[in-house]
N, C-alpha and C positions, 0 to 999 in steps of 0.2 A: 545421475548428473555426470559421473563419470567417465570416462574413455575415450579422451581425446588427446591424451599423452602418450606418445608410443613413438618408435622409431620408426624412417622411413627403411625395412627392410633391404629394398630393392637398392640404395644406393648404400649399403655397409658394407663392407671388406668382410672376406668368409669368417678368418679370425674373429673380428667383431660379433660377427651373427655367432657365431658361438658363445662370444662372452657374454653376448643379450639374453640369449636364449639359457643359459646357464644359471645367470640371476633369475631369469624368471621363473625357472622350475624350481629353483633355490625359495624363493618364495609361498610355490606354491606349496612344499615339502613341508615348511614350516608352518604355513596356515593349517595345514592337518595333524602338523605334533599339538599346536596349539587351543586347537579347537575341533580335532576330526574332519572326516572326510565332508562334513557342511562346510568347512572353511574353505577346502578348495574351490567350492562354487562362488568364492566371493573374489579368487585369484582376476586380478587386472594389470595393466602396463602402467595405468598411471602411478600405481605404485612400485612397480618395480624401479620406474625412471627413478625415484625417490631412494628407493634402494642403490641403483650406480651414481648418483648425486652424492652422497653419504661414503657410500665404500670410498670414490675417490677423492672426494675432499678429505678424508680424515686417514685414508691410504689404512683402508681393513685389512686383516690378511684372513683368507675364505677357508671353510674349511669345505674339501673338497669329494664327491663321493659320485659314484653311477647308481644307476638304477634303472628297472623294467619299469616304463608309464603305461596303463593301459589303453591311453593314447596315442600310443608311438610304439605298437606295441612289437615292429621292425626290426627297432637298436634302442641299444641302453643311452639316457637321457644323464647328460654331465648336471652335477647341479652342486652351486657354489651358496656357500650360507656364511653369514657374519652375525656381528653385534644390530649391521641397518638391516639387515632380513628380519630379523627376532623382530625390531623396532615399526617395521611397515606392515608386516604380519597386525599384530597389534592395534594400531592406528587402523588397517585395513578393516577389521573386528569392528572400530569403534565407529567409523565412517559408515557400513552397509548396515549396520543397528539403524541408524542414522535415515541413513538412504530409504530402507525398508518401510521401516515407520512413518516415514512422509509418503511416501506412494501409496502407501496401505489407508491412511488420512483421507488421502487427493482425491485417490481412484478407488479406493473401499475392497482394495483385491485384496483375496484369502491366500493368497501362493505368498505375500509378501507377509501378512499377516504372522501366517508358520512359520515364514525365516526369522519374524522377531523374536516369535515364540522361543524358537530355537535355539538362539544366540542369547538369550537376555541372561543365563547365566555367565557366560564366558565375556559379555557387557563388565558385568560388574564387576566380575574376577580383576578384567584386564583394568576397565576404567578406576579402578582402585590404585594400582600401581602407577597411572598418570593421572592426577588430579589438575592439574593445569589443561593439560589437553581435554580431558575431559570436560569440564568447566567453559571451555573454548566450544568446544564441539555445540554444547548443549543449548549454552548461552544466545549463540549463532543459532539451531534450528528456533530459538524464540523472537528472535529480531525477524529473520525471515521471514517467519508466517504474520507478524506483526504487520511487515511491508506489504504483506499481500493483501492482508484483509482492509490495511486503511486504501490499498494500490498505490503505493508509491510511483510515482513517475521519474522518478531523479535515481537515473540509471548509474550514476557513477558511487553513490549510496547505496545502494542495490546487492552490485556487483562485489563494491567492499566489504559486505559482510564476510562473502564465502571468500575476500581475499583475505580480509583479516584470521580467520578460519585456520583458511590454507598456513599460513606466516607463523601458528604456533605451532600446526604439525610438523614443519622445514626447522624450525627450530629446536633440535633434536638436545641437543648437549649445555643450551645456554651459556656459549663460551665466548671467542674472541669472533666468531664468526657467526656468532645470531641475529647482529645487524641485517648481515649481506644475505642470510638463508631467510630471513625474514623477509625482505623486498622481494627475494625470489621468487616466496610464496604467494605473496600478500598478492601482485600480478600476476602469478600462473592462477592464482584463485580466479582472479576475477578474468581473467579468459577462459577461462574453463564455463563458469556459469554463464557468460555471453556466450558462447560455442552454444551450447546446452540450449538456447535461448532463442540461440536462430533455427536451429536445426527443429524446435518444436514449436515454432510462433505457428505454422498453419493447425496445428493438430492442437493446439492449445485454444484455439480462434475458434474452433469448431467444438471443441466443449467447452467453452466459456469460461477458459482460465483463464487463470493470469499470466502475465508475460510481458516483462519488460520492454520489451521491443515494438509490440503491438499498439504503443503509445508516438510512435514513429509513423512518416506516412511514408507509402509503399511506392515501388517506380525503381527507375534506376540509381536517385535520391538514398533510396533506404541502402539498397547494396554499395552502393560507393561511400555510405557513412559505416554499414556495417564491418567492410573492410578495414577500414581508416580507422574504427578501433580496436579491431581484433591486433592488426598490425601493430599497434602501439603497446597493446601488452603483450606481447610477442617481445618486443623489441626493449622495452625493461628488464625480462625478465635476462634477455641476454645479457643486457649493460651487467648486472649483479651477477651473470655464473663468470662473464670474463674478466671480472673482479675477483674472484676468489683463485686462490691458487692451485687450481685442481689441472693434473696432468696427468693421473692414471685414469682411464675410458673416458679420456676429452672428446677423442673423435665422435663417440657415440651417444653423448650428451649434446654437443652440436650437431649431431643430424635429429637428434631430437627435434632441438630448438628452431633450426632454422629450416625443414625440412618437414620431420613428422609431424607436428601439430598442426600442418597445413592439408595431409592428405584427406582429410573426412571432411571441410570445407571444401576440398577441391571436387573430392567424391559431389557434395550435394551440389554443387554447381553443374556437374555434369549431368546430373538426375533430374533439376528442373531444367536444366537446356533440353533434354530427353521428352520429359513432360510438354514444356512449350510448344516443342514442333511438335509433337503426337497431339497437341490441341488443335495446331492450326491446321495440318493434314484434316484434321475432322471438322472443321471449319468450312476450308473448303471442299471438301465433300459433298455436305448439306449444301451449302451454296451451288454446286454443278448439279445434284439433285433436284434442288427447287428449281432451278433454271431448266431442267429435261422437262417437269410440270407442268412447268408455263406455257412453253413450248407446244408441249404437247396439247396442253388447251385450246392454244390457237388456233393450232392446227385443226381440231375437232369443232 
């Protein structure tokens, strides 16, 4: 479901792309103290963003370190860890359990299957020390598949499960500021699982899933509604981060917000613009073909 939270690279300041890039191998460092070198395979942006959310709202101080990545394997990779790295690390753990095991449900795949396998100690280790989150998590994959199997069509029901979801992982500390990390989430949830939604409605339509959207009729109808909500939880989630007092990595939390979460909608728009004309091109094709046919019939 995941990976539509990420910064738009291409417009950060170098500084910045260093600070991004620093949390997120910060992240990734952690997912492997925490759980070995499987955890790194579960490393994402949406949780990192979560990570510089946290660092600057609560103004972390990092601890700081280089290292050789086998990925880069060039130059040494800066990587910054706190109290919200430990904390997304974690959450990260409890979400791809999560993740895995509905895929492996859906689609019956054995690759996802081993990853539960895999994890379901370091599950329970972790989900021990968050029972709230836990309980949240779990709670949510039983509504869900509930939704599915009656087919819910009341998309705003839907969507709130994984925003409710989202709303208790954002709410980290339960303090004066769980309100506002709550809204946060509660909307980036449910943009997140619409993202998820659009991007899979043909591939879902063709194996005969389910999918919120697919209850919508199709045309230019459906993309200009689909917009018009992706943009309103976009635009919540903003009202609540420029509410909170955060001014260390503001810039790069607003290119998040108003920038990056746009890039892989814009991506797929450009993919079925691609798609489209590669139809019609082939369209008329066949058409000037039958047309040589006919032709040539006549003529014979």
């Amino acid at each position: 479901m995941f990976g539509y939270i990420h910064a738009n690279t291409k417009e950060l300041t170098e500084v910045n792309k260093i600070t991004y890039q620093a949390y997120y191998c910060g992240l990734c460092r952690q997912l492997k103290q925490s759980c070995g070198k499987k955890g790194q395979m579960l490393l994402n942006y949406d949780m990192t963003f979560l990570v510089i959310l946290l660092s600057g709202l609560y103004e972390l101080e990092n601890t700081h370190e280089a290292f050789n990545c086998v990925r880069h394997p060039g130059r040494r990779q800066n990587v910054w860890i706190n109290d919200a790295t430990r904390y997304a690390a974690d959450m990260s753990i409890l979400l791809s359990y999560h993740n895995c095991l509905d895929d492996w449900r859906d689609e019956h795949s054995v690759a996802k299957r081993m990853i539960v396998k895999a994890l379901q100690d370091d599950y329970e280790r972790i989900g021990a020390q968050y029972p709230r989150q836990l309980h949240a998590l779990e709670d949510y994959m039983k509504q869900l598949a509930a939704a599915e199997a009656r087919q819910e069509t009341n998309i705003d029901l839907v969507a709130g499960l994984t925003g409710q979801m989202l709303a208790e992982l954002f709410d980290w500390k339960q303090d004066e500021w769980s309100e506002e990390l709550r809204w946060f989430g509660f909307y980036m949830g449910k943009f997140i699982y619409l993202m998820d939604a659009y991007e899979d409605l043909e591939k879902d339509r063709k194996n005969k899933q389910y999918n919120i959207l697919s209850y919508i009729a199709d045309g230019r109808e459906y993309e200009i509604y689909c917009k018009q909500l992706l943009t309103s939880m976009v635009a919540e989630c903003a009202k609540s981060f420029e509410r909170l007092p955060i001014l260390q990595h503001a810039d790069i939390l607003r290119n998040v917000l108003y920038s990056g979460v746009w890039t892989r909608y814009e991506y797929l728009q450009l993919k079925r613009q691609k798609q489209e004309l590669k139809e019609k091109k082939a369209a008329a094709a066949r058409r000037t073909k039958n047309l040589k046919k006919q032709s040539k019939k006549r003529t014979n």
